[in-house]
C-alpha positions as semicolon CSV with decimal commas, in nm:
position;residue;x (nm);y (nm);z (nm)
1;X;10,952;13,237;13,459
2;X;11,099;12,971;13,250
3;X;10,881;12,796;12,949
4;X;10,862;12,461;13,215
5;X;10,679;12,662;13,506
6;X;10,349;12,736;13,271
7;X;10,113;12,456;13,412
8;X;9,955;12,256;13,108
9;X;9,679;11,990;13,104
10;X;9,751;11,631;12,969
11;X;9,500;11,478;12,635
12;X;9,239;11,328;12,831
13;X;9,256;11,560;13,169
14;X;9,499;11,581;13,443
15;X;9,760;11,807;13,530
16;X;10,085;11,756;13,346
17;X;10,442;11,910;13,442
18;X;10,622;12,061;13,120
19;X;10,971;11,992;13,409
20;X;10,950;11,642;13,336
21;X;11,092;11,736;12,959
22;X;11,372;11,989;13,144
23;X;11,629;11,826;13,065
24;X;11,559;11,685;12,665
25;X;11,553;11,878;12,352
26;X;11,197;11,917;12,328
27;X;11,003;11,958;12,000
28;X;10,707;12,192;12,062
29;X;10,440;12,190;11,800
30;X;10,073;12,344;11,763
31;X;9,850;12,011;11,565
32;X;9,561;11,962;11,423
33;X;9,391;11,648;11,288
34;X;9,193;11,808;10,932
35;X;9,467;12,033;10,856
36;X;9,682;12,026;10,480
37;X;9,969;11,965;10,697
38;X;9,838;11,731;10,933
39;X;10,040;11,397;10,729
40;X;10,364;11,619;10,961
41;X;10,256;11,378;11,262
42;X;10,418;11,109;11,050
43;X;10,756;11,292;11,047
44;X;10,679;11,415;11,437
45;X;10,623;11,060;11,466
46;X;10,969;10,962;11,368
47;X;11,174;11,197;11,522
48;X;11,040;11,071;11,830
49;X;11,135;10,706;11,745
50;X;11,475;10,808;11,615
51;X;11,562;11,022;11,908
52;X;11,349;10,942;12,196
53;X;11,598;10,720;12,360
54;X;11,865;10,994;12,348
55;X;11,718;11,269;12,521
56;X;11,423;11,413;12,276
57;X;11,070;11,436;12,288
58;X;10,790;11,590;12,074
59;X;10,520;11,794;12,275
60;X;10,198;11,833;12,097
61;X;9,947;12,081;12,151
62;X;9,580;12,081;11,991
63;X;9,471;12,419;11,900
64;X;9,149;12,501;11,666
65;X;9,225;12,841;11,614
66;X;9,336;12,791;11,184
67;X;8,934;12,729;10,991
68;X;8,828;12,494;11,264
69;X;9,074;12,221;11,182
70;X;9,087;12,062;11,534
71;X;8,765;12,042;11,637
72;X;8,735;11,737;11,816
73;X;8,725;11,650;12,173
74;X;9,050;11,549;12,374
75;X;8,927;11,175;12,349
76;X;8,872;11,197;11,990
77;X;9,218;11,360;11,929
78;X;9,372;11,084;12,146
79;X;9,237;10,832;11,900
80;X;9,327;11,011;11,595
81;X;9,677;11,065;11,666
82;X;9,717;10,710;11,778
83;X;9,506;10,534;11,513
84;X;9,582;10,700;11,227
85;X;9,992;10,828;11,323
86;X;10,075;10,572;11,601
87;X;10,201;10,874;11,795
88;X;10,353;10,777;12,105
89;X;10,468;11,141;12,219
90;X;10,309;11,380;12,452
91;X;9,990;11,504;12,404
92;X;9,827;11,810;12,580
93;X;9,499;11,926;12,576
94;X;9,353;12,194;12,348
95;X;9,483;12,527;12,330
96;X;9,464;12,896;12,130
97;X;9,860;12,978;12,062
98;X;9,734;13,316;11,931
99;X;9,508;13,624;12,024
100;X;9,332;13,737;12,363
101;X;9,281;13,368;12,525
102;X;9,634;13,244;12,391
103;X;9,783;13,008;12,617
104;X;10,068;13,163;12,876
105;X;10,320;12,877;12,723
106;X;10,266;13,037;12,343
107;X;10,275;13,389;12,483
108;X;10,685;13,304;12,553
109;X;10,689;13,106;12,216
110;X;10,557;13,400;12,013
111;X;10,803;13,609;12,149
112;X;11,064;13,381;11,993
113;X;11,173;13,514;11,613
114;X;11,207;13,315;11,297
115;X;11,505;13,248;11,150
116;X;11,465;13,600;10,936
117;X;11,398;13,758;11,267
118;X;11,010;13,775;11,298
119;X;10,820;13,701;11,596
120;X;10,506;13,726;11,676
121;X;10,174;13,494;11,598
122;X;10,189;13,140;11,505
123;X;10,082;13,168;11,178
124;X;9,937;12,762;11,075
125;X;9,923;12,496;11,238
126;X;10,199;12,238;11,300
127;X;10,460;12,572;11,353
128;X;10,754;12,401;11,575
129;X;10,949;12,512;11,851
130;X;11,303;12,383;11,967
131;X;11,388;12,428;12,254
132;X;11,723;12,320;12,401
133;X;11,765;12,127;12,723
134;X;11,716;12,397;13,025
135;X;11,558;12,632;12,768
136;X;11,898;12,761;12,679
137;X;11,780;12,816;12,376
138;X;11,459;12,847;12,160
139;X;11,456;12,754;11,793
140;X;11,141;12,876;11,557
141;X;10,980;12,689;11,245
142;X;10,749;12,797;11,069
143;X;10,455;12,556;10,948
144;X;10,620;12,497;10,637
145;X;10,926;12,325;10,747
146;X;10,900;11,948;10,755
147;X;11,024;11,799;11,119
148;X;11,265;11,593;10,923
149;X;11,420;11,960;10,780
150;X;11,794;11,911;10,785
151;X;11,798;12,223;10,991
152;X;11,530;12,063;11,281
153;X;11,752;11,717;11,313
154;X;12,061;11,959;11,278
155;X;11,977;12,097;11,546
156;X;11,818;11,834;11,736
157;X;12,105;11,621;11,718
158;X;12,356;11,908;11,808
159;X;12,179;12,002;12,144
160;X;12,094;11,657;12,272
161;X;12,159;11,574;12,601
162;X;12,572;11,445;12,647
């Protein structure tokens, strides 16, 4: 089963097809709106704007699971992120990325390793996930790492589309 086949639910309701990003570097990310980290939409943000036109997107996913720090409702999300960030990427509804109820998608994700080799549980919010056009390849980030890190546009800019 490739990452694109899990079925995932657009902000707001409706179904959404992870296939229509096959094909672009895609910039997966776990958010949340009260979160020490949450000013990282900013730099999601413009990523998106730099390299949106050439094959990239951002993919955001809500998740609550880190001290309650998404616990609005889809709408209220929606009007964060666009308010407050002006994020134009796609958002998806609200999901755990860890534990018993974790979503299928993050269940792949997790089973990615770090660049010092660990996999396993997101551990924060806003932890990103590369992955290459096709899912050729999977990149992991830990929550830390800013999405302007040399090494995310690195490697952004070395696997977009031709």
């Amino acid at each position: 089963m490739s990452i694109y086949d899990h079925p995932v639910q657009a902000l707001g309701g409706g179904d959404a097809d992870l296939h229509d990003h096959e094909g672009k570097v895609a910039l997966i990310v776990n958010v949340a709106s009260k979160c020490g980290l949450t000013p990282q939409y900013e730099g999601l943000e413009r990523l998106q704007k730099t390299y949106g036109d050439q094959g990239f997107t951002v993919l955001g996913f809500p998740c609550n699971q880190f001290l309650g720090q998404e616990p609005g409702t889809s709408e209220e999300i929606a009007t964060f992120c666009s308010t407050t960030y002006g994020v134009t990427f796609p958002m998806f509804e609200k999901i755990d990325v860890n534990g018993d109820d974790r979503d299928p998608l993050y269940a792949e994700l997790t089973e990615v390793p770090d660049g010092e080799g660990t996999a396993g549980d997101v551990q924060w919010n806003f932890e990103k996930f590369l992955v290459t056009p096709g899912a050729g390849q999977i990149i992991r980030f830990r929550p830390g790492v800013e999405p302007e890190d040399p090494a995310i546009t690195a490697a952004i800019e070395a696997n977009l589309p031709a």
